[in-house]
Each structure stands twice: as C-alpha cells, then as structure tokens.
LUMFI-88242 format. One record per residue (C-alpha): residue number from 1; x, y negated, z negated. Coordinates in steps of 0.1 Angstrom, whole numbers, plus 2048, in hexadecimal, padded with zeros to 3 digits. Each point is the difference from the previous one (the first is absolute). Example, Ala and Ser with C-alpha at 12.3 -4.5 7.8 and 13.67 -1.06 7.14 Angstrom:
! LUMFI-88242
<k->1&east->87B&north->82D&up->7B2>
<k->2&east->80E&north->7DE&up->807>
***
This chain:
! LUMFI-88242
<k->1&east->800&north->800&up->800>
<k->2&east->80E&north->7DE&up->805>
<k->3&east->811&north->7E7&up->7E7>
<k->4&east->7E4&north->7EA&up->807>
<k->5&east->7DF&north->816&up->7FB>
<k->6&east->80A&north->808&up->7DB>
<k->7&east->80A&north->7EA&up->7E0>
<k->8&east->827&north->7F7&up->805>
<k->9&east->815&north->800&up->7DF>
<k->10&east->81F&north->7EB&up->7FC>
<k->11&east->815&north->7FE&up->7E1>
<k->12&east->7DD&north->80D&up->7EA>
<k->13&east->7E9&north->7E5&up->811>
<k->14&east->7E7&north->80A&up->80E>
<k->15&east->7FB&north->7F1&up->822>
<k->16&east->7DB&north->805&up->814>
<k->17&east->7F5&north->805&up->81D>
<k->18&east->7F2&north->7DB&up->805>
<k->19&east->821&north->7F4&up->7F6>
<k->20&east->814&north->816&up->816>
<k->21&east->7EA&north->7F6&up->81E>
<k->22&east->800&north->7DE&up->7FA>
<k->23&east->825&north->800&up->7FB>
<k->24&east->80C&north->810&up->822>
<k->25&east->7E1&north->7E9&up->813>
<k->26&east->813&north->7E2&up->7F5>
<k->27&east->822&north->813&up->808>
<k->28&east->7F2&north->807&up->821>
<k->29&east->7F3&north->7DF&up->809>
<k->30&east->822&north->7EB&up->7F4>
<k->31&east->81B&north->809&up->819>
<k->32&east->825&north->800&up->7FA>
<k->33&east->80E&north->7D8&up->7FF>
<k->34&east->814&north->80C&up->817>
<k->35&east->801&north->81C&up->816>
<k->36&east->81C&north->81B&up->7F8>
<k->37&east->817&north->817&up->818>
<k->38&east->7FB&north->81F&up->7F6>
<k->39&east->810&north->81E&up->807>
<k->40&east->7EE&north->81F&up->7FB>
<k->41&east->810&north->827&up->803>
<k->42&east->800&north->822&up->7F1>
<k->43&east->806&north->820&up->7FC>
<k->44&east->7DE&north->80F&up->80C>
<k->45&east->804&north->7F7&up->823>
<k->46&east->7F3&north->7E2&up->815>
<k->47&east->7DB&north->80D&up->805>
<k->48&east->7FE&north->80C&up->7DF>
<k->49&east->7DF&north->7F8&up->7EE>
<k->50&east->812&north->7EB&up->7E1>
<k->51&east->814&north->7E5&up->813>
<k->52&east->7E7&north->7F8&up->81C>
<k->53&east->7E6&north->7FA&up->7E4>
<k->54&east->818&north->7EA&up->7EC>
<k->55&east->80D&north->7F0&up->81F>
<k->56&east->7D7&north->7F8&up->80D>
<k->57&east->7FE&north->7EF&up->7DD>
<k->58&east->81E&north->7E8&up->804>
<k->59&east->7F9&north->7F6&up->81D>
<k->60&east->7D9&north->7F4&up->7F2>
<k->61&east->811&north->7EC&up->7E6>
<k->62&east->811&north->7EB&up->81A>
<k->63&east->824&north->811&up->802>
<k->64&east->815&north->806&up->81A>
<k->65&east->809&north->826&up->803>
<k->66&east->812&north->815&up->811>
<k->67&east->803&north->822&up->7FD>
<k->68&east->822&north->814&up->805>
<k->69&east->7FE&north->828&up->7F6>
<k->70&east->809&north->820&up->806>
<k->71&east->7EF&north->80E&up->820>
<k->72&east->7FB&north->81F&up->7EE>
<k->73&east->801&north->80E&up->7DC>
<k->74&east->823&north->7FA&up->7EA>
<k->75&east->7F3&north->805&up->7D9>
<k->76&east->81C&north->804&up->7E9>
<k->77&east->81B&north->7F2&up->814>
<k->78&east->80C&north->7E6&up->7E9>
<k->79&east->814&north->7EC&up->810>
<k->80&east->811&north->810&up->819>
<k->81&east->80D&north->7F3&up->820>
<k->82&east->805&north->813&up->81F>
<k->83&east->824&north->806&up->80D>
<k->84&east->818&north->80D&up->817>
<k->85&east->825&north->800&up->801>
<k->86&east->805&north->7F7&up->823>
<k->87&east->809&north->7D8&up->803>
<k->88&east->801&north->7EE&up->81E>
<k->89&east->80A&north->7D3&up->804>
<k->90&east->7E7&north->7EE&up->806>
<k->91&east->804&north->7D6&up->7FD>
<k->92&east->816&north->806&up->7E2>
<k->93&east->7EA&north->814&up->7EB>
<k->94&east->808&north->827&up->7FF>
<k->95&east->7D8&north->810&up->7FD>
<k->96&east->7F8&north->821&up->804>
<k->97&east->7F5&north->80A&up->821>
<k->98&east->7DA&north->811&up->7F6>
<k->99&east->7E8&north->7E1&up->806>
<k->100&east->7E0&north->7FA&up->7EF>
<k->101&east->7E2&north->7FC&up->815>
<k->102&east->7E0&north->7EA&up->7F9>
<k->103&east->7E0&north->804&up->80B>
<k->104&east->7DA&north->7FE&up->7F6>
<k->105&east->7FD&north->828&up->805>
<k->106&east->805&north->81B&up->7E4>
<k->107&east->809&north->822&up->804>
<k->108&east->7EA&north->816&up->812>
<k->109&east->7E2&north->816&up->7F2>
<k->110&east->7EC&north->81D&up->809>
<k->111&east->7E8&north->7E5&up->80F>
<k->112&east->81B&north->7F2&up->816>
<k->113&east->80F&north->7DD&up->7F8>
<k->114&east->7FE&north->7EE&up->7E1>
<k->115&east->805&north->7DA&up->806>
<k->116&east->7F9&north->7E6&up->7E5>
<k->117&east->7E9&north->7ED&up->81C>
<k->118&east->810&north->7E1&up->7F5>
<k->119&east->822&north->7EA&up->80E>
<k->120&east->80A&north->7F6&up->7DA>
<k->121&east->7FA&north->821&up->7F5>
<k->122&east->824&north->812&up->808>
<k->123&east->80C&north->824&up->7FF>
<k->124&east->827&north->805&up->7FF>
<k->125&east->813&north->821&up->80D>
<k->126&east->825&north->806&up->805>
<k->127&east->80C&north->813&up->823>
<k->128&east->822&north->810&up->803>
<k->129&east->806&north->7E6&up->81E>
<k->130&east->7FE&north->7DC&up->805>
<k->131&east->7E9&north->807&up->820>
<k->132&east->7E6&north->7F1&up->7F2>
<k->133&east->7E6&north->80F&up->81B>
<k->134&east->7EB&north->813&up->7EB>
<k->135&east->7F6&north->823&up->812>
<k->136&east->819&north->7FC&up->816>
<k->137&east->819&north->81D&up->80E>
<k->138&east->826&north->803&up->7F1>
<k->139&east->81E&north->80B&up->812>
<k->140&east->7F7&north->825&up->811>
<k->141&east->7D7&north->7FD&up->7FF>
<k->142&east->7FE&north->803&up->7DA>
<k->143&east->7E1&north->7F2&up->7F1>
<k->144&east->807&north->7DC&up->7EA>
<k->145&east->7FA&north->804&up->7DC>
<k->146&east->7FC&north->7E8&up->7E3>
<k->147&east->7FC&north->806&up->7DE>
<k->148&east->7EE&north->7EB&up->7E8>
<k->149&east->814&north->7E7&up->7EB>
<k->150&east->805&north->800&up->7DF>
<k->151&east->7F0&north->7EA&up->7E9>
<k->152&east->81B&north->7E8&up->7F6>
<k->153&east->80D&north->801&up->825>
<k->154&east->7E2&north->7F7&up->80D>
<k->155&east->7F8&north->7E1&up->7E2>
<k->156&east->825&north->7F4&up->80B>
<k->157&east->7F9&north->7FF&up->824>
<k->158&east->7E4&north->7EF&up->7FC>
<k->159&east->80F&north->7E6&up->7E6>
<k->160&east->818&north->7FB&up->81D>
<k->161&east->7E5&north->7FB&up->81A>
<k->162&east->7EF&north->7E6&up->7EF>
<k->163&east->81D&north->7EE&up->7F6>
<k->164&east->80D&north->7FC&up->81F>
<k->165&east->7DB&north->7F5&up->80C>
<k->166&east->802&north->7E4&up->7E7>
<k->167&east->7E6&north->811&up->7E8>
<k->168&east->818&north->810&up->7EA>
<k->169&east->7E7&north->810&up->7E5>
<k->170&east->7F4&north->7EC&up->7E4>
<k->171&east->7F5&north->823&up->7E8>
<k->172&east->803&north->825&up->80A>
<k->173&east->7E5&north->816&up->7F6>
<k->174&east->808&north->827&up->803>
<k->175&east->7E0&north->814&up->7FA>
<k->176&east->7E7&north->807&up->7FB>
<k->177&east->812&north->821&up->7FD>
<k->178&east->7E9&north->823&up->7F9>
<k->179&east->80F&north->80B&up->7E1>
<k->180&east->809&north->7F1&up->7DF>
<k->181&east->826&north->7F7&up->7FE>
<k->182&east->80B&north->7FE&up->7D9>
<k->183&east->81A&north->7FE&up->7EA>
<k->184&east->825&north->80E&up->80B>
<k->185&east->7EC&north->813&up->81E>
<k->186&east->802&north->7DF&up->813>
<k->187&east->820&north->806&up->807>
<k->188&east->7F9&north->815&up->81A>
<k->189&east->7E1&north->7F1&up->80F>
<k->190&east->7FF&north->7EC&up->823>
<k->191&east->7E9&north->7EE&up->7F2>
<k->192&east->816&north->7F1&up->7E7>
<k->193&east->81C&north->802&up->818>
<k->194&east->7F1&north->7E8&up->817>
<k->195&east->7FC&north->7E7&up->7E2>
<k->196&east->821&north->803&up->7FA>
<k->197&east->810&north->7FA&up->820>
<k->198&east->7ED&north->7E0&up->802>
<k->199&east->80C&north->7F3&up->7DD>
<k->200&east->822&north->808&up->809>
<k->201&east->7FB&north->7E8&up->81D>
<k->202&east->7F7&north->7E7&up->7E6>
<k->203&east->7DA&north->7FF&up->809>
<k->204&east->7E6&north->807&up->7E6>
<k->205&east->7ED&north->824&up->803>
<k->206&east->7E5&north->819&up->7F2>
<k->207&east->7FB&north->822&up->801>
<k->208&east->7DC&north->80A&up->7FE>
<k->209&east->7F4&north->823&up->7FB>
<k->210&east->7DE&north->811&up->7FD>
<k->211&east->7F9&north->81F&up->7ED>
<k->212&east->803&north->821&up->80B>
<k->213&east->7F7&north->821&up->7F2>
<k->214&east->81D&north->817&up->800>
<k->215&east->7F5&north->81C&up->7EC>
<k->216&east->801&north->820&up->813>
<k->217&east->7D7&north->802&up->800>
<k->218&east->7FF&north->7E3&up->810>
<k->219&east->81E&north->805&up->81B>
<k->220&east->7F6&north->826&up->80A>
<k->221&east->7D9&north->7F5&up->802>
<k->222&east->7F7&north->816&up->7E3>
<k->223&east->7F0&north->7E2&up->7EC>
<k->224&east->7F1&north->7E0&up->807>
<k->225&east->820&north->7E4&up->7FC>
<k->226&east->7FA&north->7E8&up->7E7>
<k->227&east->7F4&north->7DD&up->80C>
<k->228&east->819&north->7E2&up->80C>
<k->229&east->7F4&north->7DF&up->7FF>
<k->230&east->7EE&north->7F5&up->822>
<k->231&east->81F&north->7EF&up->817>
<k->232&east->7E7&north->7E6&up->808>
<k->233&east->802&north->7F9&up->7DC>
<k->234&east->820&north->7FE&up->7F9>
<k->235&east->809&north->7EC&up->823>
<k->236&east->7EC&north->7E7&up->7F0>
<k->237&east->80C&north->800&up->7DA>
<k->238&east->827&north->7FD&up->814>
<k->239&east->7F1&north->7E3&up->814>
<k->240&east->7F7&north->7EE&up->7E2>
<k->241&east->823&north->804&up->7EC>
<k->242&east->810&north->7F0&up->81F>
<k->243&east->7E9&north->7E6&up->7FD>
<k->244&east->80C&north->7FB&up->7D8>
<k->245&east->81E&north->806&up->808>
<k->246&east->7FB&north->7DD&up->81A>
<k->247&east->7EA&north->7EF&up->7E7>
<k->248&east->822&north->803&up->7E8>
<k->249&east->81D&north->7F9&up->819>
<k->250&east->815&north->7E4&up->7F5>
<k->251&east->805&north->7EF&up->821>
<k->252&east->81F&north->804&up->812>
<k->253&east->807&north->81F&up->7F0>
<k->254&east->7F1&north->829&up->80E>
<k->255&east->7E4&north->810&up->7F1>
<k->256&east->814&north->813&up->7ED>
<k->257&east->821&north->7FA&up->7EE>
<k->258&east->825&north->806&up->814>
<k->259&east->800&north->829&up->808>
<k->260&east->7DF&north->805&up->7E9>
<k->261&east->7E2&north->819&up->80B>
<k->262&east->7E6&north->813&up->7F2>
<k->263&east->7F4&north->825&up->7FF>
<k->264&east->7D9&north->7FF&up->802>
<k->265&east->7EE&north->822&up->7FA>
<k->266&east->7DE&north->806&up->7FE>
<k->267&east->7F6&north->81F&up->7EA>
<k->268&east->7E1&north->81A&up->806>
<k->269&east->7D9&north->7F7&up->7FC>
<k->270&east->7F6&north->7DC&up->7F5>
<k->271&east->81E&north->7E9&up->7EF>
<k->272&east->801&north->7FF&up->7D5>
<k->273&east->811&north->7DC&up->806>
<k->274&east->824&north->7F1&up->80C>
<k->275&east->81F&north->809&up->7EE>
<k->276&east->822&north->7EC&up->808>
<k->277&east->81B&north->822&up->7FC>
<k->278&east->822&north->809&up->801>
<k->279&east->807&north->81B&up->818>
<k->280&east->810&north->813&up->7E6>
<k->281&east->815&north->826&up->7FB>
<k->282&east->7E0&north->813&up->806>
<k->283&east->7E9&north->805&up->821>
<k->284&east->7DD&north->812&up->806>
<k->285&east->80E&north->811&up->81E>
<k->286&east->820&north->80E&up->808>
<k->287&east->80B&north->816&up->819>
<k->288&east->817&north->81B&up->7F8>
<k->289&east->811&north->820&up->810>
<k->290&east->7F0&north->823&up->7F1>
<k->291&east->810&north->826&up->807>
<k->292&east->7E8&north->818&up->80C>
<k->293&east->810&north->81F&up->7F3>
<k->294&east->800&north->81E&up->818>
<k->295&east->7F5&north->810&up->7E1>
<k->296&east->7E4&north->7EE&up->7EF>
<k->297&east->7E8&north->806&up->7E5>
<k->298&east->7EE&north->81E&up->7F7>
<k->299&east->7E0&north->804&up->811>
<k->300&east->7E3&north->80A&up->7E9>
<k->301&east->7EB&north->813&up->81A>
<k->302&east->81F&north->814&up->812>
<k->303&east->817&north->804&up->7DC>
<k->304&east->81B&north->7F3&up->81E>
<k->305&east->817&north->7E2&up->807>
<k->306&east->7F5&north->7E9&up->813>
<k->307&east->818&north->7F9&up->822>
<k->308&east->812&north->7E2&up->808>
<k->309&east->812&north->7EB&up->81A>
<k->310&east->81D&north->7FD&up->7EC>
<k->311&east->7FE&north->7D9&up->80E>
<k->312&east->7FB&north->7DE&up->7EC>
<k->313&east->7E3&north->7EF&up->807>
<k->314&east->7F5&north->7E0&up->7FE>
<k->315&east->7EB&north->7FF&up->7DC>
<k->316&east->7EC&north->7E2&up->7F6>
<k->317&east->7FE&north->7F9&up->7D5>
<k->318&east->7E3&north->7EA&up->7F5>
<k->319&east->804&north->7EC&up->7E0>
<k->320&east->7E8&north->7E7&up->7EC>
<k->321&east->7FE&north->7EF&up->7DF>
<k->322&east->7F7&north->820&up->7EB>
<k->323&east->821&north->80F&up->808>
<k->324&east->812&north->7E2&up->7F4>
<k->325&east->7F1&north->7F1&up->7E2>
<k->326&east->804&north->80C&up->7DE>
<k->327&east->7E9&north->81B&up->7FB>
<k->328&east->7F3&north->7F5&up->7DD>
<k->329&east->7F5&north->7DE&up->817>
<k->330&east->7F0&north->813&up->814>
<k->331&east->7DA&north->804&up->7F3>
<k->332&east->800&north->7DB&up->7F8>
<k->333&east->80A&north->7F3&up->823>
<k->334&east->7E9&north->819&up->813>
<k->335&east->7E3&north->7EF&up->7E9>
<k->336&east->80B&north->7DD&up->80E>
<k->337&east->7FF&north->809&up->822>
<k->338&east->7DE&north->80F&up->7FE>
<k->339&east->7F4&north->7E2&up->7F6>
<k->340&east->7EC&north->7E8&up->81B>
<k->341&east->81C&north->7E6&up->7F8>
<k->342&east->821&north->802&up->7F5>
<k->343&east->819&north->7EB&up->7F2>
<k->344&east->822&north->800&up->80B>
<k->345&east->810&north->7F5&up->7DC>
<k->346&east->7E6&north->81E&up->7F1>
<k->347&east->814&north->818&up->814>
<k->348&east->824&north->7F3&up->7F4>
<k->349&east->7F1&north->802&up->7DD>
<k->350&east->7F4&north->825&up->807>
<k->351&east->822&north->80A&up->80D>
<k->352&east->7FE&north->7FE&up->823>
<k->353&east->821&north->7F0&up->812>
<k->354&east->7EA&north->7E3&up->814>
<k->355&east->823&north->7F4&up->80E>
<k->356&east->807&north->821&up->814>
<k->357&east->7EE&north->804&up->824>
<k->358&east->7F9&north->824&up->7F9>
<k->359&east->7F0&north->7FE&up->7E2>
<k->360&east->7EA&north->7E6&up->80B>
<k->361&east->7F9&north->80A&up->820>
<k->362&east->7F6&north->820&up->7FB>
<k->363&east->7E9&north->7F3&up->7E0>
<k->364&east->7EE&north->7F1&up->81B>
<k->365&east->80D&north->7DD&up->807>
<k->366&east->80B&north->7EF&up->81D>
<k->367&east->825&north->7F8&up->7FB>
<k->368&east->813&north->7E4&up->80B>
<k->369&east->829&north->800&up->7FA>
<k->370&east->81B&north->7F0&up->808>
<k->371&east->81E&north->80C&up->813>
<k->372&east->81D&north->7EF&up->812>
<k->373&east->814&north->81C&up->813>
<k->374&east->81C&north->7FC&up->7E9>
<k->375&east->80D&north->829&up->7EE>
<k->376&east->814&north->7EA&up->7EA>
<k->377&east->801&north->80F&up->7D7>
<k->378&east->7F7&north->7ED&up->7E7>
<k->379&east->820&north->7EB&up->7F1>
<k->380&east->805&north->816&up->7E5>
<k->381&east->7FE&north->81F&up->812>
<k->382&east->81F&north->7F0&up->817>
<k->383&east->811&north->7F2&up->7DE>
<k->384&east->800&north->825&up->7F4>
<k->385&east->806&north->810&up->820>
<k->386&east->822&north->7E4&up->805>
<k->387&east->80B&north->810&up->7E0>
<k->388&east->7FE&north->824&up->805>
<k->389&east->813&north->7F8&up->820>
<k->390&east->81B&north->7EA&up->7F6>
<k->391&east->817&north->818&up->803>
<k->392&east->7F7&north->80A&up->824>
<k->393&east->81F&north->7FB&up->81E>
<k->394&east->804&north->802&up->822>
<k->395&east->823&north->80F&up->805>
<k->396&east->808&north->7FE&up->82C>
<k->397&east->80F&north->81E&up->80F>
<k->398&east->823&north->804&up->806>
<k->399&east->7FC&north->7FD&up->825>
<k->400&east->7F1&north->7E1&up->7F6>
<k->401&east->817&north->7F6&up->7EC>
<k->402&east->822&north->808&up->81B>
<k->403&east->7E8&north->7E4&up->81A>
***
C-alpha cells in the first residue's frame, strides 16, 4: 500500500493522511527556484522500473535530467571500471582502446528491443572496438558485440558527457535501486558505487534503494514476497528531499557539503518514521560463499547422505534488529514497534541502537545516512595501528642496492 494511503510516522508523530496530502500538493505545485542538472544511473539497468519512475518525477518538478545507465543489468558491481591492458596514443592521453557506446536502447528481451522511448533517457554498453557501428561485422564476418557497462563506468561517462555539454550535473541520484543496500553490504552495491564515483568527482550524490524480499520463499516463488513501498511513492518522497535540500542551500555553495552524499533506503510495508543513521559494522544482507559437501546431511526418509557438487555457491544471509540487540531488550522494543506510533528516543531508551542503519531499517524505518566515499579509520584506530607498526622497515634488495 502506498506511503500516502496510511498514517505516516516520523520520529513518534503521528502524521495523517490530510496532512500528508496537503504537504506533497504544496510540494508539487512549488517548483525548484531553480532548475537542477541532474544525473540519474544505476545498477538495475536503463529500462528498469525504479529509475524511469524516479526520473518521470524529476522531470515534473521542473529539473533537468538526464539519464546515463547500464544498458543492461550490473547489481553488485561496486565500483568497478572496465579495463584492458592494451594502450594505444591518442592526443596525449594513453585510454584503453574498448569504447563506450550511448544510445537510447537497452539490451534486448524475449520481446525484441527494449528502448527507453526517450532521447534523455541513455543506456551505456562497452564493445571490445572503437567501431562504434553498433551491429556491425568485425574483421572475418564475426558478429559485433557489446556488453553492458558497468555502473560507475556508465555514471562517469555520462558525468563526462554533460560536462563537456556545458550542463555538468548539479546532483546525482542512483536508484531507485530493487533491493535494500545496508550497513557494510554497501560496499559491494552498484548502487552505492555510482554514488560514490560522483562524490569522488566532487559532485554531491544519493543512493536510493527500495526494499526487496530476499528470503528464499520469496526468491524461489514458494511464498508471497513481503511488500516494498510503491516506486511511485518513494519517487516522490526523493523529489521532495531535493526540494529541502534547495530550500536549505546557502547560495553559492552545492546542495550538499564538498564529497558528501546520502544512502536513502526505503524498508518493507508502510514507513514507522525517518531515522538519520550511521551505516555501521552490521548489514541485513550479505552475500557469502557456502560449500555444498559431496556428502551432506542425513536424509530422514532414505537413512542416506545427501549428494553434493562439492562446489561453493553463492549463499545469501538475512539479518534484522532481533539478531542484534540485547536479548533481554528485546520484548520491550518489539512492544514499541507494535504500537501505531513510535518514538525514536522510546526505542534508544528500550535498547535499540537508533544510530545504526540496520537496526533501524529493519525495525521498519526509512533510513537516511551519511557517507563520503572515504575507508579511512577512525583516528584512534590509525594512532594505535602507527604504534603496533613503528617498528615496520623496508630493507631494498641487494640487486637494488649494487644500482
């Protein structure tokens, strides 16, 4: 059901429907004061669901946006960059010699072509040639083939593009992705990855994600999934933070501070309220590597092993709040969030970490943290770590040392 068809919580008040409505009606009819470039990518793919919605909303407020994505799927691939070891000149530079190539058409399905039916609205793949005559014939009759880009490839071309267009990008919005992206998981998301790469080229960025149910009910069809918030919903709640984030924009400076974004994720069913997090040590979904042994468990109805691949497979672990609070909290933070409203400061009292995205997201909450790209420790971390290796030397070989 929609954010806006049901009482909306925030920080334990209660907010109606009335107000709600009236709220985005007066978002909706006061445009930006000024129209903002945005760029808008993924990791979904350019004629994904999420970042067309997102992208129809922007462009309703007034903005200026131009999409640049992968032209097919790339989840998970952080921030990688496609590259190959063969250099050639060219004006001075030295780049590699695949070549990305932009146009409004995504890759191919079982219905035939999969275009984005609009000229702003780009898809980005990578070809192993700098022909850039798509479908064309290589040396020897062999069929041209282009792969899609990857997410942070295809957010940097298109930074590129627009710069040199004289629209360099005010914001970047990646998103809205399908799947939650929390805690240290981000680390591997595209999602976040395309955030990133535009904060390290100084321009302010959010990552926006949607919920998805991972459970292995919902993944193999065995169960019904649990609900995500409708994108039309949450296109419109990450309209309206841009426009706050105008409304608050000390002029002359971005919308954001220097290599500053946020990590936006929206959490299953209808919102409990907003909750300003730390992405924190913990995550509701990791991905991790599990052995199926060639000789498995006992099964009850043969009294035999069961067989095995001997492989590792891909295993996803699912995580929330109950697993990471102290369990004696437990019965009085469960009462809180059964409640119609909730209180943020009621569930710090009860025991529940309201700084970490993973507690809070998965207690319901739609979480809202801060990130900057930048792995650094915290200073004492590197003050203890200077110590343990004060003693560490590099000693150069003696073929070294006879130059």
């Amino acid at each position: 059901m929609s954010v806006l068809n049901k009482p909306y919580k925030k920080n334990g008040n209660n907010m109606n429907k009335k107000t709600i409505l009236a709220a985005s009606i007066c978002a909706a009819l006061s445009a930006p004061a000024w129209s903002l470039n945005i760029l808008v990518a993924n990791d979904d793919g350019c004629t994904s669901e999420g970042i067309n919605t997102l992208m129809t909303e922007l462009e309703s407020r007034g903005h200026e946006v131009t999409m640049y994505a992968p032209a097919g799927e790339q989840s998970g691939k952080a921030g990688s960059v496609e590259t190959k070891p063969e250099y050639k000149p060219y004006r001075g530079y030295a780049p590699l010699t695949n070549a990305f190539l932009v146009s409004n058409n995504g890759f191919a399905t079982e219905e035939g072509e999969n275009p984005t039916e609009a000229e702003n609205r780009l898809c980005v793949r990578i070809s192993a040639t700098t022909n850039p005559e798509e479908g064309s014939d290589l040396d020897g009759g062999t069929p041209y083939i282009t792969a899609s880009a990857t997410p942070a490839d295809s957010v940097r071309v298109g930074i590129a593009a627009m710069t040199n267009a004289g629209t360099k990008p005010d914001l970047i919005i990646s998103g809205i992705n399908h799947g939650q992206n929390i805690g240290i998981s981000t680390t591997g998301s595209g999602t976040v990855g395309v955030a990133v790469t535009g904060l390290l080229e100084g321009i302010p960025s959010i990552a926006v994600s949607n919920y998805r149910d991972f459970s292995w009910g919902a993944l193999l069809g065995a169960a019904a999934p649990l609900p995500s918030v409708e994108l039309s919903d949450v296109s419109i709640f990450i309209a309206d933070l841009v426009a706050e984030l105008e409304e608050n924009q000390i002029e002359g400076q971005p919308l954001l501070p220097a290599y500053t974004g946020l990590n936006i994720n929206m959490p299953t069913g209808t919102p409990k309220g907003i909750a300003h997090t730390e992405l924190g040590h913990s995550t509701a979904l990791s991905f991790t590597a599990a052995l199926d042994p060639l000789e498995g468990p006992v099964d009850e109805e043969t009294g035999l092993p069961e067989e095995g691949d001997g492989n590792y497979h891909p295993t996803i672990t699912l995580k929330d709040y109950t697993e990471l609070v102290d369990p004696n909290d437990l019965e009085g933070i469960q009462t809180l969030l059964d409640q119609e409203t909730v209180s943020i400061s009621d569930l710090a009292t009860a025991g529940l970490d309201t700084n970490d995205e993973t507690q809070m997201y998965t207690a319901g909450f739609i979480t809202i943290s801060v990130i900057d790209g930048d792995f650094s420790a915290s200073l004492r971390k590197q003050e203890l770590l200077k110590v343990k290796l004060r003693d560490v030397s590099f000693n150069a070989s003696a073929a070294d040392e006879a130059l």
